[in-house]
Predicted model as a PDB file, atoms N, CA, C, CB and O in Angstrom, pLDDT in the B-factor column:
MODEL        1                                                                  
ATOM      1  N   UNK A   1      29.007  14.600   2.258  1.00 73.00           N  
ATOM      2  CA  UNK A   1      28.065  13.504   2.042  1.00 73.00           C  
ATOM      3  C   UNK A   1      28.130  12.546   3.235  1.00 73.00           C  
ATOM      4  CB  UNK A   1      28.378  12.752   0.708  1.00 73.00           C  
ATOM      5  O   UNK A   1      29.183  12.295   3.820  1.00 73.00           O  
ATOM      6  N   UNK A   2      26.869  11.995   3.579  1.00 82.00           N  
ATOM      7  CA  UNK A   2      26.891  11.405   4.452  1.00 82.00           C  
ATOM      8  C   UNK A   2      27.427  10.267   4.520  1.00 82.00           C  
ATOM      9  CB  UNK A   2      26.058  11.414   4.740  1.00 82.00           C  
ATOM     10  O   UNK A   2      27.737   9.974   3.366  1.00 82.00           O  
ATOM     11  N   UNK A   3      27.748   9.366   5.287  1.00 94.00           N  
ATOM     12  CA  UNK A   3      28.177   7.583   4.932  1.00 94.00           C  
ATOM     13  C   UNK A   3      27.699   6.842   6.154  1.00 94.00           C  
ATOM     14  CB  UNK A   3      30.102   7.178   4.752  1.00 94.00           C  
ATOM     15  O   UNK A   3      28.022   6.829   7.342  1.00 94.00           O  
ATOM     16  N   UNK A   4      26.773   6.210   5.378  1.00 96.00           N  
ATOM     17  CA  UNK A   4      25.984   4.456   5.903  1.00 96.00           C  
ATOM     18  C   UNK A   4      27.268   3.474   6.140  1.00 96.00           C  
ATOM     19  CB  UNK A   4      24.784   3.488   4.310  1.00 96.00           C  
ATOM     20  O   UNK A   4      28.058   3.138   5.258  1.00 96.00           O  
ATOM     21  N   UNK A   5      27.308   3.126   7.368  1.00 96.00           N  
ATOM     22  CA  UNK A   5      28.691   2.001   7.343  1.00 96.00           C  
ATOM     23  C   UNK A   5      27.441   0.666   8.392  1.00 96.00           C  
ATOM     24  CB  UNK A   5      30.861   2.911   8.657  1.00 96.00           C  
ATOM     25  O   UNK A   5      26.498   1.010   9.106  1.00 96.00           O  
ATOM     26  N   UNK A   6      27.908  -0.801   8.113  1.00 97.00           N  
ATOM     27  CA  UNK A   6      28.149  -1.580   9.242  1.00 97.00           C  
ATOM     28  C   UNK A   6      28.831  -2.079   9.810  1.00 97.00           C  
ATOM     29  CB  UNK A   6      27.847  -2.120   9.338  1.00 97.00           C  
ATOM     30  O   UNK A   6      29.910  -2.264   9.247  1.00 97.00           O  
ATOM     31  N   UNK A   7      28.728  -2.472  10.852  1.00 97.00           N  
ATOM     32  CA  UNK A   7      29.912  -3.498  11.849  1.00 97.00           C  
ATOM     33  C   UNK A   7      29.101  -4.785  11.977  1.00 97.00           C  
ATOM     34  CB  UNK A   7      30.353  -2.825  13.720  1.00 97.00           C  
ATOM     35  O   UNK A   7      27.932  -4.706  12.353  1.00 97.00           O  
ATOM     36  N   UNK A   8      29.680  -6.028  11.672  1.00 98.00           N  
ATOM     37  CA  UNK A   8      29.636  -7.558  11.594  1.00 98.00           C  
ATOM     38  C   UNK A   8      30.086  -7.790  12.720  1.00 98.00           C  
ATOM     39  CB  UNK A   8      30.383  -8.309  10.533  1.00 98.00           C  
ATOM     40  O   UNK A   8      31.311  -7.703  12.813  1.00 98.00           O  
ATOM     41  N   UNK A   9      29.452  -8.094  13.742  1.00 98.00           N  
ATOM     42  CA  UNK A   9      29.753  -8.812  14.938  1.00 98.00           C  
ATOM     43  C   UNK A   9      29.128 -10.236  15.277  1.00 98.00           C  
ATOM     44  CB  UNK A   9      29.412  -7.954  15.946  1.00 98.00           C  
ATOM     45  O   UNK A   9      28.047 -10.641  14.851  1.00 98.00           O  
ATOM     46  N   UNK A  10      30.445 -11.281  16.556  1.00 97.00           N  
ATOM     47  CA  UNK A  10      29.402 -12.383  16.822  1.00 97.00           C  
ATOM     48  C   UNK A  10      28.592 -12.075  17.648  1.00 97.00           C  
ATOM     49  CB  UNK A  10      29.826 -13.552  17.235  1.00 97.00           C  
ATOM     50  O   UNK A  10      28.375 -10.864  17.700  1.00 97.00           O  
ATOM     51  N   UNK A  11      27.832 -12.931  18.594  1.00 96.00           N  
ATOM     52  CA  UNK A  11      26.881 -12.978  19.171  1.00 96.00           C  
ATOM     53  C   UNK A  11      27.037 -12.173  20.552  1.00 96.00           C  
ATOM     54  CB  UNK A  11      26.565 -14.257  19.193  1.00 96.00           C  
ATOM     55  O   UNK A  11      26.097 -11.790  21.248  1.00 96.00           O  
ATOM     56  N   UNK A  12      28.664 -11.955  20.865  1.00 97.00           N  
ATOM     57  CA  UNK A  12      29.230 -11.259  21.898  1.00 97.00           C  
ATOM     58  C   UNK A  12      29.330 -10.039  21.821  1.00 97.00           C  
ATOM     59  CB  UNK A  12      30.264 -11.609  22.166  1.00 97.00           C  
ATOM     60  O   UNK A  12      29.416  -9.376  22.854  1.00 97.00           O  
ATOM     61  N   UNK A  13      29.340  -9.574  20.845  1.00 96.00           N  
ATOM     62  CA  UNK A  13      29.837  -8.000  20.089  1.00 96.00           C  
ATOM     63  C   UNK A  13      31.405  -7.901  19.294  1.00 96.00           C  
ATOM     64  CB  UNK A  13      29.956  -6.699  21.498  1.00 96.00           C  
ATOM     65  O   UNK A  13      31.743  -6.909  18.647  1.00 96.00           O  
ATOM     66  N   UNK A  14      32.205  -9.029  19.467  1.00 97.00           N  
ATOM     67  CA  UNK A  14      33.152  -9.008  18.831  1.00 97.00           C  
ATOM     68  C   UNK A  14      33.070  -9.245  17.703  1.00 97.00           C  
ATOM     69  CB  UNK A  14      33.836  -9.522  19.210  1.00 97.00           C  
ATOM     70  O   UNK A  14      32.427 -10.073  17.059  1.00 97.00           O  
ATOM     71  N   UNK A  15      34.206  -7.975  17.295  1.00 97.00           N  
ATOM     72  CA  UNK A  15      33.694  -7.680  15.696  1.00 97.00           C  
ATOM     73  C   UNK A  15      34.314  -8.991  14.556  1.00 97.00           C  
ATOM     74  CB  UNK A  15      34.485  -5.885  15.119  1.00 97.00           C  
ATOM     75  O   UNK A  15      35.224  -9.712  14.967  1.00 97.00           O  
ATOM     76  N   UNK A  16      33.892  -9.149  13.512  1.00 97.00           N  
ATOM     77  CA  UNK A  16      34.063  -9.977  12.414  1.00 97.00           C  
ATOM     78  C   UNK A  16      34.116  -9.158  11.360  1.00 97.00           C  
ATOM     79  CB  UNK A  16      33.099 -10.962  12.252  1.00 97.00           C  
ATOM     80  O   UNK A  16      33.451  -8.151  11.118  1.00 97.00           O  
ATOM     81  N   UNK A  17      35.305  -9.886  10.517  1.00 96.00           N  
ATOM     82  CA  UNK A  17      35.088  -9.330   8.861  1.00 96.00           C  
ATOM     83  C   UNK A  17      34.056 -10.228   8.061  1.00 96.00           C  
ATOM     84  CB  UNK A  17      36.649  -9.422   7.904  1.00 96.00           C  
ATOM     85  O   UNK A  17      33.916 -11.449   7.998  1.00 96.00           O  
ATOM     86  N   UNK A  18      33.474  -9.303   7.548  1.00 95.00           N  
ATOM     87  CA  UNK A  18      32.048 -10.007   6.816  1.00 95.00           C  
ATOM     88  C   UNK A  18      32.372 -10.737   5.168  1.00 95.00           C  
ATOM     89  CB  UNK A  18      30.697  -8.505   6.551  1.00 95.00           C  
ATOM     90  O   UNK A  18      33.010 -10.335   4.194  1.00 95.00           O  
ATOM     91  N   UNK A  19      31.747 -11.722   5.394  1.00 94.00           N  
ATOM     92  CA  UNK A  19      31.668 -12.608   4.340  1.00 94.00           C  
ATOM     93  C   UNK A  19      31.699 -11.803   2.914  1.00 94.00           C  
ATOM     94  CB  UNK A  19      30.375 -13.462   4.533  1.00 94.00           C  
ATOM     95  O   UNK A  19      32.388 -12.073   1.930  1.00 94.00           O  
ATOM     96  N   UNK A  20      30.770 -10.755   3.077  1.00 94.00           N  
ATOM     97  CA  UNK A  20      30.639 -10.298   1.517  1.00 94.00           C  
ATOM     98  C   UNK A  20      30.985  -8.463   2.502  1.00 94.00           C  
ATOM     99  CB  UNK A  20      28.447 -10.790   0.329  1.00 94.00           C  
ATOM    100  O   UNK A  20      30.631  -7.840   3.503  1.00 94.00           O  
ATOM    101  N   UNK A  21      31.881  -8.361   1.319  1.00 93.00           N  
ATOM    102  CA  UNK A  21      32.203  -7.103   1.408  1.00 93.00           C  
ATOM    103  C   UNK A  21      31.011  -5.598   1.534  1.00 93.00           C  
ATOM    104  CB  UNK A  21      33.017  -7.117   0.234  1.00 93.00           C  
ATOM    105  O   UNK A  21      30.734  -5.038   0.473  1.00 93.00           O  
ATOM    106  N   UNK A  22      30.750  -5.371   2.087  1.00 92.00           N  
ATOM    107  CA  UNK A  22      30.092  -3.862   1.771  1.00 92.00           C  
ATOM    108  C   UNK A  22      30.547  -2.459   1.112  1.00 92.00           C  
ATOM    109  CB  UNK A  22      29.794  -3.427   2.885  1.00 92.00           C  
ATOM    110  O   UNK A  22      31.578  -1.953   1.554  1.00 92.00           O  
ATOM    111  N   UNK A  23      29.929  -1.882   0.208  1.00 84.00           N  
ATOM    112  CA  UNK A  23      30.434  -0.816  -0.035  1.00 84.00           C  
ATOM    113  C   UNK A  23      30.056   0.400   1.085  1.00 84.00           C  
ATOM    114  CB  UNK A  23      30.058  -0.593  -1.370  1.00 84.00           C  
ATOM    115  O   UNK A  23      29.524  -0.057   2.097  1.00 84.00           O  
ATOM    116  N   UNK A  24      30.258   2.016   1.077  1.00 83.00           N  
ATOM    117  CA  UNK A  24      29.956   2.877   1.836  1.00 83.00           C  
ATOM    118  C   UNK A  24      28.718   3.488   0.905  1.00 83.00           C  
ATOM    119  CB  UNK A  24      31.190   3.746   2.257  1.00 83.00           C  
ATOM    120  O   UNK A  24      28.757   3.847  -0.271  1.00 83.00           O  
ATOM    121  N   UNK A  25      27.439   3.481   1.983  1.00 96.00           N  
ATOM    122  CA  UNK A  25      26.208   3.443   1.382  1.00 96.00           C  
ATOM    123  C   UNK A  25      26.135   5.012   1.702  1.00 96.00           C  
ATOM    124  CB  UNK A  25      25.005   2.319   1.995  1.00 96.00           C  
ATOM    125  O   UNK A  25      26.818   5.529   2.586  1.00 96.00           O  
ATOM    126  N   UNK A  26      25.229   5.718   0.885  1.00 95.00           N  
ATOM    127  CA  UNK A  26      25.259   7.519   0.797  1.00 95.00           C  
ATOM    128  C   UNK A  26      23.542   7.495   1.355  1.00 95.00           C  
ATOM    129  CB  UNK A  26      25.620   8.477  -1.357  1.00 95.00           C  
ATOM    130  O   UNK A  26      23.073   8.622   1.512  1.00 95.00           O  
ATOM    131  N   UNK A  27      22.858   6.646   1.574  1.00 96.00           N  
ATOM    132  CA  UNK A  27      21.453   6.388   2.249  1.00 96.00           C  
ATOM    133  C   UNK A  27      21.076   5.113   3.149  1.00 96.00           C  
ATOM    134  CB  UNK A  27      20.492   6.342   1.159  1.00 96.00           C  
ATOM    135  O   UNK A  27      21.473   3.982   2.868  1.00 96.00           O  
ATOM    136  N   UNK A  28      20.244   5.416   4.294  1.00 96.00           N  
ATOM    137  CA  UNK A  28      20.104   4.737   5.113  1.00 96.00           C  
ATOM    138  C   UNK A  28      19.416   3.501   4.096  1.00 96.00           C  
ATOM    139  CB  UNK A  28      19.403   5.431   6.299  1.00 96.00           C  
ATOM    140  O   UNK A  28      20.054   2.456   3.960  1.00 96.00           O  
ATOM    141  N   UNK A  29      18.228   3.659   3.469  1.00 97.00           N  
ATOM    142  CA  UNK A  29      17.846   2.528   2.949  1.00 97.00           C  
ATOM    143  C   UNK A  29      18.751   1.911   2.326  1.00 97.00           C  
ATOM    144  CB  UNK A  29      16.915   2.632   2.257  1.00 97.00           C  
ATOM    145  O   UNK A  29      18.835   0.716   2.611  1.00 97.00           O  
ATOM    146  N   UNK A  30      19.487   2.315   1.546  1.00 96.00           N  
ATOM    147  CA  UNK A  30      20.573   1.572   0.336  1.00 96.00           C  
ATOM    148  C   UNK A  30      21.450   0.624   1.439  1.00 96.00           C  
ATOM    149  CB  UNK A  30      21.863   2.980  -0.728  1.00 96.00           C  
ATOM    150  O   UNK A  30      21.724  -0.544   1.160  1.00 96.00           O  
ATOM    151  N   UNK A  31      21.848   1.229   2.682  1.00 97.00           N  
ATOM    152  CA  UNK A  31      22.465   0.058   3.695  1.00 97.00           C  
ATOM    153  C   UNK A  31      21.567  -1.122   4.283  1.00 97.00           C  
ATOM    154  CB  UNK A  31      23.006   0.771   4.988  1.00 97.00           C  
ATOM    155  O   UNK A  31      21.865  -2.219   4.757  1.00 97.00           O  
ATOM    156  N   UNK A  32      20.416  -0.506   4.081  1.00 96.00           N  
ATOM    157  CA  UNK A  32      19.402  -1.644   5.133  1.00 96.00           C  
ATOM    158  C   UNK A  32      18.935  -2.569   3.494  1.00 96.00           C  
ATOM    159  CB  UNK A  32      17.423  -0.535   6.380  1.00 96.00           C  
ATOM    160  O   UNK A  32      19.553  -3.633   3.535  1.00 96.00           O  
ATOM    161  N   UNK A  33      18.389  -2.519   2.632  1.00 97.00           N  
ATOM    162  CA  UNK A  33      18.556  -3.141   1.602  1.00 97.00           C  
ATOM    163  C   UNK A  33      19.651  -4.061   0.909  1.00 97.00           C  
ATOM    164  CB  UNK A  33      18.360  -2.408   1.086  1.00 97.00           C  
ATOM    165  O   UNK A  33      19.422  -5.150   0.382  1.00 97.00           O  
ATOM    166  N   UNK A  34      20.714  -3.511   0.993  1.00 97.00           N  
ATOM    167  CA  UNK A  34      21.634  -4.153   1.347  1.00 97.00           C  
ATOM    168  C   UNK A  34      21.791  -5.481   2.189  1.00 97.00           C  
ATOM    169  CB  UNK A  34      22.114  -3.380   1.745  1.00 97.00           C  
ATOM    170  O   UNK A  34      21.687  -6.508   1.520  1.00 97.00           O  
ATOM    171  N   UNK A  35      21.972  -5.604   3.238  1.00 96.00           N  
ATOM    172  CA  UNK A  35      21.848  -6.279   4.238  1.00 96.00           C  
ATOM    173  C   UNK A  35      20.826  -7.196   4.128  1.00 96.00           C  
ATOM    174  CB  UNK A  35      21.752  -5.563   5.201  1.00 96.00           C  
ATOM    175  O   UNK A  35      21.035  -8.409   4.123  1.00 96.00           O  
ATOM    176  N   UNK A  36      19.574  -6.622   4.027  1.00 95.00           N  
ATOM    177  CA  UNK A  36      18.449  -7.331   3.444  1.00 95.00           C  
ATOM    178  C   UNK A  36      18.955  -8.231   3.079  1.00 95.00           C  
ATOM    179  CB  UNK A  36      17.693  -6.836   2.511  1.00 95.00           C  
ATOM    180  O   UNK A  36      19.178  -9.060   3.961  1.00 95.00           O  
ATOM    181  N   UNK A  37      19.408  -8.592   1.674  1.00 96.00           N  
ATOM    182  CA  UNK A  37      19.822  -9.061   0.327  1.00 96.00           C  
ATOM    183  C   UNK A  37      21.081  -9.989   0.963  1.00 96.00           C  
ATOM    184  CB  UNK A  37      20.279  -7.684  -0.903  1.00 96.00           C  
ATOM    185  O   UNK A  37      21.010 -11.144   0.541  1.00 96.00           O  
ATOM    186  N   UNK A  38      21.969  -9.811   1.678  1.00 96.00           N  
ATOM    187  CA  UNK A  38      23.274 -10.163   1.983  1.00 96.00           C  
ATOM    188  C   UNK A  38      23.083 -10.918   3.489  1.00 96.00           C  
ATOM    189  CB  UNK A  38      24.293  -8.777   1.956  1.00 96.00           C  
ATOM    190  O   UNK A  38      23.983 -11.686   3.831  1.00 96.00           O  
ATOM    191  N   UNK A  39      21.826 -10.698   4.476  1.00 95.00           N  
ATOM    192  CA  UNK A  39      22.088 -11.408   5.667  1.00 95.00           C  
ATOM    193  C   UNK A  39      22.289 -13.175   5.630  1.00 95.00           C  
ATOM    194  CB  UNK A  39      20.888 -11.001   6.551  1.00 95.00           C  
ATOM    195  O   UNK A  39      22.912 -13.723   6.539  1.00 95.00           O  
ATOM    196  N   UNK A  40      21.735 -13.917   4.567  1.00 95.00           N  
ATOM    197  CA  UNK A  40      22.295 -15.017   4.990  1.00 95.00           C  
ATOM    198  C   UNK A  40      23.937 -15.460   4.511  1.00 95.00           C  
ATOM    199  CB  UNK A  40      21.309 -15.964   4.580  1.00 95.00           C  
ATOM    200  O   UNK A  40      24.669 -16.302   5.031  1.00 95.00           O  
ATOM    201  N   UNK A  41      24.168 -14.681   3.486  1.00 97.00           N  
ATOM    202  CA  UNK A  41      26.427 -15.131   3.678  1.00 97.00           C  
ATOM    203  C   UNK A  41      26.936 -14.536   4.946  1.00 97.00           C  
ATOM    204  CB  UNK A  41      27.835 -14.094   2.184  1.00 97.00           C  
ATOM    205  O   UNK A  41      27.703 -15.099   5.727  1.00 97.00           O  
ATOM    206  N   UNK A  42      26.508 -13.518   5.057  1.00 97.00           N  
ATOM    207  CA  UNK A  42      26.600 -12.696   6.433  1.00 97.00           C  
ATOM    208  C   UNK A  42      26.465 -13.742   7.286  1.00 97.00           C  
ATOM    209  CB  UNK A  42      25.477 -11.509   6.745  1.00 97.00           C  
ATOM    210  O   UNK A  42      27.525 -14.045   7.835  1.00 97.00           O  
ATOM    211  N   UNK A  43      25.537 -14.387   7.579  1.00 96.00           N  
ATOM    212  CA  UNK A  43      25.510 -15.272   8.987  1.00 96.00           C  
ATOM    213  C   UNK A  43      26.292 -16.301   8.464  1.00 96.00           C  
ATOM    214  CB  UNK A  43      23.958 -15.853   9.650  1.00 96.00           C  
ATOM    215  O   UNK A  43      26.904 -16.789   9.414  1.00 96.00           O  
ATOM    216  N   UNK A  44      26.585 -16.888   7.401  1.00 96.00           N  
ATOM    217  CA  UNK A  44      26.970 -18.058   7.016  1.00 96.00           C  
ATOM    218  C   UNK A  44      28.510 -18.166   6.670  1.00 96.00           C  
ATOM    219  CB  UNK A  44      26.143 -18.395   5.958  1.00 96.00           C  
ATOM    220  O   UNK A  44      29.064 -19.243   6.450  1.00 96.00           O  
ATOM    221  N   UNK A  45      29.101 -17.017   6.646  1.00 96.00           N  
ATOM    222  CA  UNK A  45      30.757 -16.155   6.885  1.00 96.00           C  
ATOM    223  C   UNK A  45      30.934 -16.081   8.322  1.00 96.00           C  
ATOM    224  CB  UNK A  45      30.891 -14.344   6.262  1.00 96.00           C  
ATOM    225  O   UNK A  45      32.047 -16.102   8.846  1.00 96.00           O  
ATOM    226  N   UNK A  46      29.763 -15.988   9.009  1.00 96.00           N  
ATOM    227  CA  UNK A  46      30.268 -15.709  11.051  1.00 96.00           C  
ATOM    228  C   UNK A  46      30.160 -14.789  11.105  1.00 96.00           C  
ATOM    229  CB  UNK A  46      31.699 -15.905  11.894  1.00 96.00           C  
ATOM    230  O   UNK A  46      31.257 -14.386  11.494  1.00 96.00           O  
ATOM    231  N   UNK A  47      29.242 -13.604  10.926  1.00 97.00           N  
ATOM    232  CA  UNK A  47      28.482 -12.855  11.846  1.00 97.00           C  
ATOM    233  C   UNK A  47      27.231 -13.041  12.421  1.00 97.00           C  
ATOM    234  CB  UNK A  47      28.376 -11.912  11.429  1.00 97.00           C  
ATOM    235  O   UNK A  47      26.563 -13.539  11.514  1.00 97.00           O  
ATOM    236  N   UNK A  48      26.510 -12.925  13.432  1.00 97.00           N  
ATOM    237  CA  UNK A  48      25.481 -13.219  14.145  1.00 97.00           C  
ATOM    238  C   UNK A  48      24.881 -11.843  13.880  1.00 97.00           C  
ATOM    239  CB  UNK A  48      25.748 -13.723  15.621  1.00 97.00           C  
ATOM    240  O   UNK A  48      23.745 -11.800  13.408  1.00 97.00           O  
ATOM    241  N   UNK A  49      25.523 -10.742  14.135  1.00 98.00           N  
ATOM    242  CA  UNK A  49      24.483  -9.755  14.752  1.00 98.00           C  
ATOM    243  C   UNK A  49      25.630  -8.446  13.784  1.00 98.00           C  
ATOM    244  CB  UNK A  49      24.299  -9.727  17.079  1.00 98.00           C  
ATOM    245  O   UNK A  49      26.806  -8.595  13.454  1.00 98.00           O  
ATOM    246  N   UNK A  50      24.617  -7.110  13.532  1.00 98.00           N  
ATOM    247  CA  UNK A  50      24.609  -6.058  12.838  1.00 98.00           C  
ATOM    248  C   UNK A  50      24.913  -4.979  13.331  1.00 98.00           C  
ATOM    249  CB  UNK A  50      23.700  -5.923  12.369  1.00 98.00           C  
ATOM    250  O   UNK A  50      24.791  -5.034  14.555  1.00 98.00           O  
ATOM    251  N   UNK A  51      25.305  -3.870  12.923  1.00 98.00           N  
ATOM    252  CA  UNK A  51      24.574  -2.938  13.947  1.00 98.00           C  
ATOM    253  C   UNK A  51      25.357  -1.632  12.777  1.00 98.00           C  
ATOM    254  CB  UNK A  51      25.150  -3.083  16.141  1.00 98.00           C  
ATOM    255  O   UNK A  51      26.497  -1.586  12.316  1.00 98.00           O  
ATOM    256  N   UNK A  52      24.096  -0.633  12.585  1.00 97.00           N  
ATOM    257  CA  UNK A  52      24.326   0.221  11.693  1.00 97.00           C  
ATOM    258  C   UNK A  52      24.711   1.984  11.894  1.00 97.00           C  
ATOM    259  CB  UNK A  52      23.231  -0.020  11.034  1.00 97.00           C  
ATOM    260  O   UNK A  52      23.763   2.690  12.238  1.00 97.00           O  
ATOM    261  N   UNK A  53      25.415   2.334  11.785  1.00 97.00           N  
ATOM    262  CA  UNK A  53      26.499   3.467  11.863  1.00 97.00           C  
ATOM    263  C   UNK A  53      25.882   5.181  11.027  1.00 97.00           C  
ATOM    264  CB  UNK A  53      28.078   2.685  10.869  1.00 97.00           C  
ATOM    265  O   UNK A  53      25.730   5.022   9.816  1.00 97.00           O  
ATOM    266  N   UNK A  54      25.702   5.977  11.293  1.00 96.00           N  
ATOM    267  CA  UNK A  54      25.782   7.311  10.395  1.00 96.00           C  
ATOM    268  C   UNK A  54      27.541   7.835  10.669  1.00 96.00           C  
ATOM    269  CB  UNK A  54      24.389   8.718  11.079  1.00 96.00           C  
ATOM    270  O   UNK A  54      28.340   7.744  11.601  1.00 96.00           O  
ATOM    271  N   UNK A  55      27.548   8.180   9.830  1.00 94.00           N  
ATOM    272  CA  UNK A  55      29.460   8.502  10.474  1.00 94.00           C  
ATOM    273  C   UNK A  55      29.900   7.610  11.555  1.00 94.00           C  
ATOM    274  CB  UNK A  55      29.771  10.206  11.331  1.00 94.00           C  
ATOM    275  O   UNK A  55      30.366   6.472  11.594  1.00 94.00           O  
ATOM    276  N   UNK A  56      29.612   8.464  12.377  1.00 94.00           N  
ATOM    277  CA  UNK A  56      30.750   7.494  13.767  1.00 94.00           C  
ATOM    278  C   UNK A  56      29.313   7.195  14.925  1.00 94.00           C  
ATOM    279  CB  UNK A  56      32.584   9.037  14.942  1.00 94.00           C  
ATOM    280  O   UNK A  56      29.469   6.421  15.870  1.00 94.00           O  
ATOM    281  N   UNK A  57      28.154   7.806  14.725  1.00 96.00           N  
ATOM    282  CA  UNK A  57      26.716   7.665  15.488  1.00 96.00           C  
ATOM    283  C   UNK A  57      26.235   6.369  15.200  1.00 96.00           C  
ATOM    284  CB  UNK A  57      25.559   8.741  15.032  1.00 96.00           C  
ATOM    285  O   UNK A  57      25.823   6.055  14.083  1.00 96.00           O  
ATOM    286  N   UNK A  58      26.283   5.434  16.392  1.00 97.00           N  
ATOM    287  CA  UNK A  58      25.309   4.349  15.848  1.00 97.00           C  
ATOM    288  C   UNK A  58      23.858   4.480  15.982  1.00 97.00           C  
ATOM    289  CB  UNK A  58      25.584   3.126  16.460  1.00 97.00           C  
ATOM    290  O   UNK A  58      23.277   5.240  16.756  1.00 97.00           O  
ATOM    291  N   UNK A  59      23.233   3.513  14.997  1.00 96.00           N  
ATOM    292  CA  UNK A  59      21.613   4.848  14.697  1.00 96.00           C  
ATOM    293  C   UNK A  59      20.790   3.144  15.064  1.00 96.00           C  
ATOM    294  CB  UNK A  59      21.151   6.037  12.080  1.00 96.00           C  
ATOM    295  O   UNK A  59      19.565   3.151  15.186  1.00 96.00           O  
ATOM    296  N   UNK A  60      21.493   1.895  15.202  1.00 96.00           N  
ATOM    297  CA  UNK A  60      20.402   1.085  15.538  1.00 96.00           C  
ATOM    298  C   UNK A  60      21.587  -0.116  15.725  1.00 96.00           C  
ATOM    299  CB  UNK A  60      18.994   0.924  14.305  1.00 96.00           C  
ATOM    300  O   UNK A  60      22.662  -0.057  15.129  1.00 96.00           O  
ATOM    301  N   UNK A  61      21.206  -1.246  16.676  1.00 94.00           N  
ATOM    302  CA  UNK A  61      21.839  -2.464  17.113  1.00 94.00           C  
ATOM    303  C   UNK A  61      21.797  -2.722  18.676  1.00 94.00           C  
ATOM    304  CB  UNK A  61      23.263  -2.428  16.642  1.00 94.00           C  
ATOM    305  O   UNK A  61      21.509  -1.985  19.619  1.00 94.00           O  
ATOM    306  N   UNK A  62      22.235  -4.186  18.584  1.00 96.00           N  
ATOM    307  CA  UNK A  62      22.657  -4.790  17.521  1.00 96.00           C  
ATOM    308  C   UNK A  62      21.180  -5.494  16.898  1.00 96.00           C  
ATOM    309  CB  UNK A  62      23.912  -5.820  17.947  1.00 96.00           C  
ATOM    310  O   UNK A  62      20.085  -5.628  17.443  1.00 96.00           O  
ATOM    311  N   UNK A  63      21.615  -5.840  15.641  1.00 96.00           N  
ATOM    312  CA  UNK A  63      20.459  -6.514  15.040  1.00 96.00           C  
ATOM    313  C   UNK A  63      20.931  -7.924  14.462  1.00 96.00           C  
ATOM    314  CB  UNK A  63      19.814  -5.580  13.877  1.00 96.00           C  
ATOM    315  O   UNK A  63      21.689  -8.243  13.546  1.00 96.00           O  
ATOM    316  N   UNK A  64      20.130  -8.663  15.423  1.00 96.00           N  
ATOM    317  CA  UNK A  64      20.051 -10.512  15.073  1.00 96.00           C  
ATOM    318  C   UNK A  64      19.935 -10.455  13.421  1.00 96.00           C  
ATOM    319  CB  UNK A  64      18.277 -11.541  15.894  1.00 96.00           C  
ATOM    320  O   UNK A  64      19.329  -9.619  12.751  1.00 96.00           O  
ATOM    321  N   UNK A  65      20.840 -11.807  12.887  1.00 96.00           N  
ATOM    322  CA  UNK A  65      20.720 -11.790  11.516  1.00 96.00           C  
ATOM    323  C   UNK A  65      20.253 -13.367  11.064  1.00 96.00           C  
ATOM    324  CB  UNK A  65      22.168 -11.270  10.868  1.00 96.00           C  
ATOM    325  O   UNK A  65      20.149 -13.958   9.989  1.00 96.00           O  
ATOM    326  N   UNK A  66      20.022 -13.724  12.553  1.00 89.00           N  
ATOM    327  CA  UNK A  66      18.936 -15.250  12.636  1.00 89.00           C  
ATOM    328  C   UNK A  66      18.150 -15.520  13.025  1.00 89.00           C  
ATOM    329  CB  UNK A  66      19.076 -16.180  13.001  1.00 89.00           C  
ATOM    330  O   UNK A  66      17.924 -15.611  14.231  1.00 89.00           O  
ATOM    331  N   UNK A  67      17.299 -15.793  11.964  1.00 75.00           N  
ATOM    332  CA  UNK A  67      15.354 -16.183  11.521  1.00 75.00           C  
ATOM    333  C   UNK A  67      14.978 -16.236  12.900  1.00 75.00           C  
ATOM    334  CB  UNK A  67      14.780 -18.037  10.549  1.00 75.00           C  
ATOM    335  O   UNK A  67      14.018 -15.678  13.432  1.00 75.00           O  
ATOM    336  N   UNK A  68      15.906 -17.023  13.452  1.00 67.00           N  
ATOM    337  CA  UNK A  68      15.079 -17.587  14.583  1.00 67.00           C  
ATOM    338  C   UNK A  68      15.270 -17.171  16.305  1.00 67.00           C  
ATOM    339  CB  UNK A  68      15.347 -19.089  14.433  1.00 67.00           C  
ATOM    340  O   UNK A  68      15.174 -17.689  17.417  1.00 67.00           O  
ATOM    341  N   UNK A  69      15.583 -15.945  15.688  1.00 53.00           N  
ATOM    342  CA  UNK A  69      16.229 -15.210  17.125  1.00 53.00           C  
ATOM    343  C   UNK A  69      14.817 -14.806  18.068  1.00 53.00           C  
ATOM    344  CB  UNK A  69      17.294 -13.474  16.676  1.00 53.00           C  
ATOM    345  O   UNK A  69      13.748 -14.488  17.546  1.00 53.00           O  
ATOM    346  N   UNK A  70      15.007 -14.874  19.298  1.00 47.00           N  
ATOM    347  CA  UNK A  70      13.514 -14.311  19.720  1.00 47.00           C  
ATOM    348  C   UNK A  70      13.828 -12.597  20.230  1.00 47.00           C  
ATOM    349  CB  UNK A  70      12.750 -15.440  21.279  1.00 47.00           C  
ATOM    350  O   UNK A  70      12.899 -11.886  20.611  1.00 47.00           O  
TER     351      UNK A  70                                                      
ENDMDL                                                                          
END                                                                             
């Protein structure tokens, strides 16, 4: 089975433990929904930026987790 993971990083790429725990997601949507739902404790615990994992392949990042990022 496959596994959806993220990494919580600041604005540098250094990693952070995230405010709200994640479980290991078995679908890409169920992680991005997720996140959805969870980016503002996420920014508001000290992560800035996302970035989402298939096993050990990162499949997208980093991704701003503030409104007002350009």
């Amino acid at each position: 089975m496959t596994a959806w993971t993220w990494r919580f990083e600041k604005a540098d790429g250094t990693e952070v433990q995230p405010a709200v725990q994640p479980e290991e997601f078995t679908t890409q949507g169920d992680a991005e929904s997720w996140v959805g739902e969870h980016w503002r404790a996420l920014l508001e615990g000290g992560a800035d930026q996302v970035r989402l994992f298939e096993e050990t392949t990162e499949i997208y990042g980093p991704m701003n987790l503030r409104a007002d990022a350009s």
